[in-house]
C-alpha positions in Angstrom: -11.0 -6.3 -2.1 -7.7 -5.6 -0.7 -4.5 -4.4 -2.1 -1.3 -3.6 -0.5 2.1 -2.0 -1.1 4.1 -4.3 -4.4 7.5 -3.0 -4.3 9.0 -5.0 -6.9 12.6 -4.2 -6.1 12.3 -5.5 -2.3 10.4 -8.6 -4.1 13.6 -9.4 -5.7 15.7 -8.8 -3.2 13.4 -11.0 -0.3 11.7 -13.3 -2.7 8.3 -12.8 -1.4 6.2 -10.0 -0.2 5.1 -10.3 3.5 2.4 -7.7 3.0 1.3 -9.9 0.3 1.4 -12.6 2.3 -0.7 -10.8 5.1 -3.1 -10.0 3.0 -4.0 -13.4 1.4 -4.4 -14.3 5.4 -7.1 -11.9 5.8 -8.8 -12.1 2.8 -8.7 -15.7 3.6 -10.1 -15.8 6.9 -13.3 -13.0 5.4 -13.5 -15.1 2.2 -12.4 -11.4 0.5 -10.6 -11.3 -3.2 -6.9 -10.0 -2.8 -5.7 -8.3 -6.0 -1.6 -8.6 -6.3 -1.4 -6.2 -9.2 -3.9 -3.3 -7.8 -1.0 -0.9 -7.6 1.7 0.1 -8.9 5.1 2.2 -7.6 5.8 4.3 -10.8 8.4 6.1 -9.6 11.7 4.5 -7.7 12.4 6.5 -4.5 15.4 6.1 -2.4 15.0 4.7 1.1 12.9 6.4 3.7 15.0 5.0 6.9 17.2 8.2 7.2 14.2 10.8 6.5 12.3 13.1 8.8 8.7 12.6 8.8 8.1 15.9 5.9 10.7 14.4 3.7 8.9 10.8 3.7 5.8 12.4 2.7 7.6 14.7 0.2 9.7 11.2 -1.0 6.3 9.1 -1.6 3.9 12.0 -3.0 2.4 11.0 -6.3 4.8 7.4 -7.0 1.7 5.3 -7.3 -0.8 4.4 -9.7 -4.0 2.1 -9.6 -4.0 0.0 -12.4 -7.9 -1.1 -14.0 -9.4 1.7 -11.6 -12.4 1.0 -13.0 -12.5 -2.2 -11.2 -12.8 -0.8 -8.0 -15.4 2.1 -8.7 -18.0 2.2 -5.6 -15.8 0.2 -3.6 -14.3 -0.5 0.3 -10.8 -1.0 -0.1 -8.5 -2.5 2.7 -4.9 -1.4 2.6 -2.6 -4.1 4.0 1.2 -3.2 5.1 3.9 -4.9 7.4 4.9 -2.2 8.7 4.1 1.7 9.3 6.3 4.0 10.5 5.0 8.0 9.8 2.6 6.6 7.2 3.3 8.6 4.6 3.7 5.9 2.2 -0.1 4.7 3.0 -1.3 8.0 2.9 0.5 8.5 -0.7 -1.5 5.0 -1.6 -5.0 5.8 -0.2 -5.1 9.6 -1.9 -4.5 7.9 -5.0 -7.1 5.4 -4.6 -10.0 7.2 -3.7 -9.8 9.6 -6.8 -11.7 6.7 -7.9 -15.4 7.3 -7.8 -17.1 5.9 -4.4 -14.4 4.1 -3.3 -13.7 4.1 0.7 -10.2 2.9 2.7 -9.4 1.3 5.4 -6.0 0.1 6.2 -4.3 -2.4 8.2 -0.9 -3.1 9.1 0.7 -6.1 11.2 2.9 -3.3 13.4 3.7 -0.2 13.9 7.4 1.3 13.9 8.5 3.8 16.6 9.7 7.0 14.9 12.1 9.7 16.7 
């Protein structure tokens, strides 16, 4: 299964989600189920683009949920992002998902930012 980052305010703003869309290209090419839904921002956070690498983590700690986490109980799950920079946001996504029982992470992401 693989789930990735739904921000619904850059949604609106873009009208599609490229981590979305990276991740129906994988889970394509294993023959993999991607879940849209599987999590959810519950708290709105400013941008990170001015932040140092502490107040990322400190901006993203806690501001996602898993929705139906019993769906993915004794599960591998593959992150999939555009973009990482410190990756705090990923890290903020993956300590949330394995509170679930035997689930596992791996992640993915199509680049990597450089960060002064």
């Amino acid at each position: 299964m693989f789930l990735f980052r739904y921000i619904r305010k850059k949604l609106r703003k873009r009208g599609f989600n490229q981590s979305e869309l990276i991740a129906r290209g994988i889970g394509e090419s294993l023959g993999k189920k991607v879940v849209a839904d599987a999590m959810a921002r519950i708290v709105n956070t400013d941008s990170q683009t001015r932040r140092s690498r502490y107040q990322r983590w400190e901006n993203v700690e806690g501001i996602f949920k898993v929705n139906k986490p019993g769906m993915f109980e004794n599960s591998h799950i593959l992150l999939v992002d555009d973009v990482v920079t410190t990756g705090s946001t990923i890290e903020s996504c993956a300590s949330e998902i394995l509170k679930i029982e035997g689930t596992t992470v791996s992640f993915v992401a199509l680049a990597i930012a450089r960060y002064n």
